[in-house]
C-alpha positions, -999 to 999 in steps of 0.1 A, spaced: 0 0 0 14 36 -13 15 65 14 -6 90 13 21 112 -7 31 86 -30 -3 85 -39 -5 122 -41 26 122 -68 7 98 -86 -24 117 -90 4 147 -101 13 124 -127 -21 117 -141 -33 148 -141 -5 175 -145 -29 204 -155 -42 207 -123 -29 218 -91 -18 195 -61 -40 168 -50 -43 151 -14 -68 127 -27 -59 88 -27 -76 64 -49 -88 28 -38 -61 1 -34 -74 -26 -62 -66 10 -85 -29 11 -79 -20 -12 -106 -40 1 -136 -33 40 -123 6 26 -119 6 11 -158 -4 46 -170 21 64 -151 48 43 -162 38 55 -196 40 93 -192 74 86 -172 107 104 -195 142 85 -196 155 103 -165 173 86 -138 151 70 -108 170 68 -77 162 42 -49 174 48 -16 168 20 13 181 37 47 190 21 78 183 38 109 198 13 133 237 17 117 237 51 135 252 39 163 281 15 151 313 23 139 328 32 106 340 0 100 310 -19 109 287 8 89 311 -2 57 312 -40 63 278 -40 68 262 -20 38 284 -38 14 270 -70 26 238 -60 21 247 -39 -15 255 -74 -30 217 -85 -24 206 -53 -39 224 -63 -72 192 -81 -78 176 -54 -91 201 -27 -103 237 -28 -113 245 10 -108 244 8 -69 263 38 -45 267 34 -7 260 63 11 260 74 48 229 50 62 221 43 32 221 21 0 210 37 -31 205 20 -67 194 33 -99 158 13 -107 139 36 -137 157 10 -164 138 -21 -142 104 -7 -137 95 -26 -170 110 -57 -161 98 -63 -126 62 -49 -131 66 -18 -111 87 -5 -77 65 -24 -55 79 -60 -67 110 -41 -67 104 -35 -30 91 -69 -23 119 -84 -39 145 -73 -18 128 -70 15 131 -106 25 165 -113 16 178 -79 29 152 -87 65 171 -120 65 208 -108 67 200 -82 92 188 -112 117 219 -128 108 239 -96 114 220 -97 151 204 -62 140 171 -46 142 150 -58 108 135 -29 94 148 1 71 130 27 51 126 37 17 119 61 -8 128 70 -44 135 100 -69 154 109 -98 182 123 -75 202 101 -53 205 129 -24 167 136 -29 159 95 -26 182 96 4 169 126 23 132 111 18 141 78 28 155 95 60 123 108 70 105 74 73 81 86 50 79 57 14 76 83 -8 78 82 -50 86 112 -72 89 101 -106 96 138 -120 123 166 -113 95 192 -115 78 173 -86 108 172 -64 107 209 -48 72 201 -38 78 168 -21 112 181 -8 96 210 10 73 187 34 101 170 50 114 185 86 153 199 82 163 172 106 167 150 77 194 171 65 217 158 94 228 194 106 250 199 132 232 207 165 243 243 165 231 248 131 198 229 137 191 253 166 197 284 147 174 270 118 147 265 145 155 305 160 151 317 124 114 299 121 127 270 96 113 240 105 108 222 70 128 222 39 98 245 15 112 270 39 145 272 35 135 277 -7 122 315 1 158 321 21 186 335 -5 210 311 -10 240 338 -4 231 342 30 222 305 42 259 301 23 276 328 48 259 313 80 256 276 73 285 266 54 289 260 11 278 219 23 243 226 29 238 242 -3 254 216 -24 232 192 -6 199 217 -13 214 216 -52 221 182 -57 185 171 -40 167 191 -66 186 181 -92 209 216 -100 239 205 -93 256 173 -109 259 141 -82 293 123 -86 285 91 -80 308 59 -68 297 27 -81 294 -2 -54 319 -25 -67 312 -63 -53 342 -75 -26 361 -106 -48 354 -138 -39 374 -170 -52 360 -206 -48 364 -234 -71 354 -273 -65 365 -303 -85 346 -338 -80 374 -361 -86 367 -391 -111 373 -418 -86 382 -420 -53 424 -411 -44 441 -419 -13 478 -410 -24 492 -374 -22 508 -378 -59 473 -387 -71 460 -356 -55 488 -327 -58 485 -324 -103 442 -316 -94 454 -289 -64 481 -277 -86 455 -273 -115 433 -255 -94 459 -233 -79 468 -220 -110 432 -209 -115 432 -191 -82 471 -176 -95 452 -168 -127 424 -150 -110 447 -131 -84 466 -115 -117 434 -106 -137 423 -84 -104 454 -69 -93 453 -86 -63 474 -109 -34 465 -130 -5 482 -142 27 458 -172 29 436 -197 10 422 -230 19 418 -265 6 387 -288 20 389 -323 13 361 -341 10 357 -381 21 336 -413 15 314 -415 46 338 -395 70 343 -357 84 361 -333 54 396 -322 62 399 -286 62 437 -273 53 442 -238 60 478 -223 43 487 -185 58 518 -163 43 535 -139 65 535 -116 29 510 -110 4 517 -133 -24 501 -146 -53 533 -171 -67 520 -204 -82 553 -218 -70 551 -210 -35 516 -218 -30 526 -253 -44 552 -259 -21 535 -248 10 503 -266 0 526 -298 -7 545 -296 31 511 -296 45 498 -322 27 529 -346 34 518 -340 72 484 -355 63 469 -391 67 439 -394 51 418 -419 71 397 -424 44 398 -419 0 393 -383 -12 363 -379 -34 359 -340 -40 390 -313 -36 375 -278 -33 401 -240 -32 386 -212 -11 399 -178 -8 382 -150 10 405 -123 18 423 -103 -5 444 -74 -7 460 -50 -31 487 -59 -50 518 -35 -51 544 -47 -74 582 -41 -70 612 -47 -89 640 -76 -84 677 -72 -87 686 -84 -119 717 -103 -103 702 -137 -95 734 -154 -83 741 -127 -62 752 -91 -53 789 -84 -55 785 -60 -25 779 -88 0 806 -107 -12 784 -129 -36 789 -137 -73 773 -121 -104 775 -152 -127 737 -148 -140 740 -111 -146 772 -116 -166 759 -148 -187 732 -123 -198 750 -93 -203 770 -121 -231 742 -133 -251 729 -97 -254 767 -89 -267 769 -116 -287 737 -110 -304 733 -73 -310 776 -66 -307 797 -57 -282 794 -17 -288 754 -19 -290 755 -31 -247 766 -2 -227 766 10 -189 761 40 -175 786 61 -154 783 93 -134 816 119 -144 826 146 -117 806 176 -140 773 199 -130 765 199 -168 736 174 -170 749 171 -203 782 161 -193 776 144 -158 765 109 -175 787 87 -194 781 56 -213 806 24 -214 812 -4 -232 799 -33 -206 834 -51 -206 852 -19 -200 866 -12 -168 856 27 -157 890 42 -143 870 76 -124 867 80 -93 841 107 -79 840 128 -43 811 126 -31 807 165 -29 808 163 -65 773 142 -68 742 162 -65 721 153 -39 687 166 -61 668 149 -80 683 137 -114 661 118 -143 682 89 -156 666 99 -190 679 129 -205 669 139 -242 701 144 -266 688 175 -278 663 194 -254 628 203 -264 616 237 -264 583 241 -244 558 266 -254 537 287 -228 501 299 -237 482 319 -210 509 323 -189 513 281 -188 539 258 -197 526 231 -219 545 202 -232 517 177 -247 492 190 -219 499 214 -188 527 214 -169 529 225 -134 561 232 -114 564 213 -81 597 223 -69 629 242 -77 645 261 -90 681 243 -93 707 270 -103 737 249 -126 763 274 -136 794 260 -155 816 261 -184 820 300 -181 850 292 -197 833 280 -227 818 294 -258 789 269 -247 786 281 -211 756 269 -191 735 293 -175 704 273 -165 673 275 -134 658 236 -135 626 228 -121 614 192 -112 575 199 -131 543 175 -134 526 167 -161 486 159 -163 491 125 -174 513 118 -145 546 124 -160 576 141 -140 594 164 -161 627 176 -153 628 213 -171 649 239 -172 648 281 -182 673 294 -199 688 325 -178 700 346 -208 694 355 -244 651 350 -249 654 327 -216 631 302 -228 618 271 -210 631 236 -220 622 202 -213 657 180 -205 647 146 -188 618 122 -176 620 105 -145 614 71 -140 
């Protein structure tokens, strides 16, 4: 059953030439009146919100945890799905076709959402509303009130009946509302917005704009937490660990595989073993790292299993993983057989420094050496791989500020529009400048201010300005 002003936005629908309506029409009507609303509705969005009052008191954690759990049953009906404070709010105007309306909508969510809040040990109830705003949905939802607006020109209207508390003020702010005489939303719409701004902040008018759709909403997609779990019934029944580790291994490259395609690690997984007519065996493998090496999850898996006697044949193997976490890759030393500062040997690095020589030439392989020079140009010098570098440097002679290891031969010009450097898009100093004065002995003296910039894209730039003649900028290195 609608409330009384859901029903009264209906009858706004129907008859839009005439003027607000407080009349309700009979129950076995809602159905017929619905279809012929849903014909007159436009292609604009229809935001459902389904608050719940009882998170208020838990913490931020539990609040997340929580509304995540229950986002995933709410994937039922909509795929574009934000969390907000309270509150879980999905995008339903592209369903109301398919499930016959937003009360089956409603009805098919309430059970399963009522069913995880009694296993979460928490009051079952929430409230609900919708509009084609996601802050409007979420403020009507807040004031207990099930409430449908299917048009942006009915919004201000419906808006204006609910009480400010649903705005979530601060309790100073709420009391000077209430000293001023405002005590619903319709009427805070005949205050100017300049001076609400100067007393109450720039946030309560964004959240005014956004509600009646005048400002754009971002919004954050609800993104389902992964989840890995694959089960293999075996063909017959196995009682030796060779039988058993090439189905695991299989099984653990699928979980490897999976790990990759989401940019993700773990620090433990589990293996349940399944027997004829006895109690499963439940392995559970923990890392100290994050990892996600085929290798070593083989050889952990395999020590455990060696431990194992399996009182009776294994008829089903099944891979569980549950916890995840980002994964932040790094880079190895190339030496493999060792690193010559502790003494060890660099066999692996020298075999491969060979086959690139003997494929592409000797001169073709070089290293790089730092030379005791401030010129940039001059501070970096490239050897042959076999040749044994005969400098030795101070240290007072290194810079200690930033250098790019990638310096251009020949350095670009950069060109400035607006008063903006630009190389391929903006460029915005973040530090320097780096005075380098030398050669004054030189025709080709260098009189140079560097700057370490960034580029829009991401890029650091080192640049440089030239400090006489036209003194024009110059782009000279990347960094890594």
């Amino acid at each position: 059953m609608y409330s009384d002003i859901e029903q009264q936005y209906f009858l706004e629908n129907l008859y839009a030439n005439q003027k607000k309506s407080a009349k309700a029409f009979p129950q076995r009507e809602e159905k017929g009146r619905f279809n012929e609303i849903r014909k007159t509705i436009n292609s604009d969005s229809l935001w459902y919100a389904i608050y719940f009052p009882q998170f208020k008191n838990l913490n931020e954690t539990q609040k997340k945890n929580y509304l995540s759990q229950l986002a995933v049953l709410v994937k039922k009906i909509s795929s574009n799905i934000t969390i907000q404070k309270q509150a879980i709010v999905c995008e339903v105007r592209s369903a109301l076709r398919y499930f016959s309306g937003i009360d089956n909508i409603h009805k098919i969510i309430k059970v399963p959402i009522e069913s995880k809040l009694k296993e979460l040990q928490l009051p079952q109830y929430f409230s609900y509303a919708a509009c084609p705003t996601v802050t409007g949905s979420l403020l009507l939802a807040r004031s207990g009130k099930k409430t449908l607006v299917y048009r942006k020109k009915n919004l201000r209207s419906a808006l204006g009946k609910l009480p400010i508390s649903v705005l979530e003020l601060s309790r100073e702010n709420f009391r000077k509302l209430n000293n001023m005489g405002v005590h619903s939303l319709r009427d805070l719409w005949i205050l100017p917005l300049s001076g609400l701004q100067k007393r109450f902040g720039s946030d309560l008018i964004t959240t005014i704009n956004k509600a009646l759709c005048l400002k754009p909403e971002p919004i954050l997609n609800f993104t389902e937490p992964p989840n890995f779990s694959i089960c293999h019934v075996l063909p017959y029944e196995i009682e030796k660990i060779s039988q058993l580790m090439p189905v695991v291994e299989k099984m653990l490259k699928e979980s490897c595989q999976f790990l990759r395609n989401h940019d993700l690690c773990i620090t433990s997984f589990q293996v349940l073993l399944s027997h004829l007519r006895k109690t499963d065996t439940t392995i559970n493998i923990g890392m100290r790292l994050p990892n996600r090496s085929l290798k070593h999850f083989s050889k952990l898996l395999r020590a455990n299993l060696e431990n194992l006697r399996f009182s009776s044949p294994v008829i089903t193997v099944k891979l569980n993983i549950s916890e995840f976490e980002t994964f932040h890759g790094y880079s190895e030393a190339l030496s493999l057989g060792g690193d010559s500062r502790r003494g060890g040997d660099n066999s692996d690095l020298i075999e491969l420094m060979e086959q690139f020589a003997a494929r592409l030439g000797k001169d073709s392989v070089l290293k790089v050496r730092t030379t005791p020079s401030y010129c940039p140009e001059l501070a970096i010098k490239q050897l042959r791989y076999d040749q044994i570098g005969s400098l030795r440097i101070e240290q007072e002679i290194i810079s200690s500020t930033p250098r790019p290891f990638m310096l251009l031969q020949n350095p670009k010009e950069l060109t400035i529009k607006n008063g903006r450097l630009y190389n391929k898009e903006n460029i915005i100093i973040i530090s320097g400048p780096e005075r380098i004065e030398t050669q004054w002995w030189n025709v080709s003296d260098v009189l140079r201010d560097y700057y370490v910039a960034l580029e829009r894209n991401g890029s650091r730039l080192w640049i440089y300005r030239e400090r006489k003649g036209t003194k024009k900028w110059y782009l000279h290195g990347y960094f890594s």
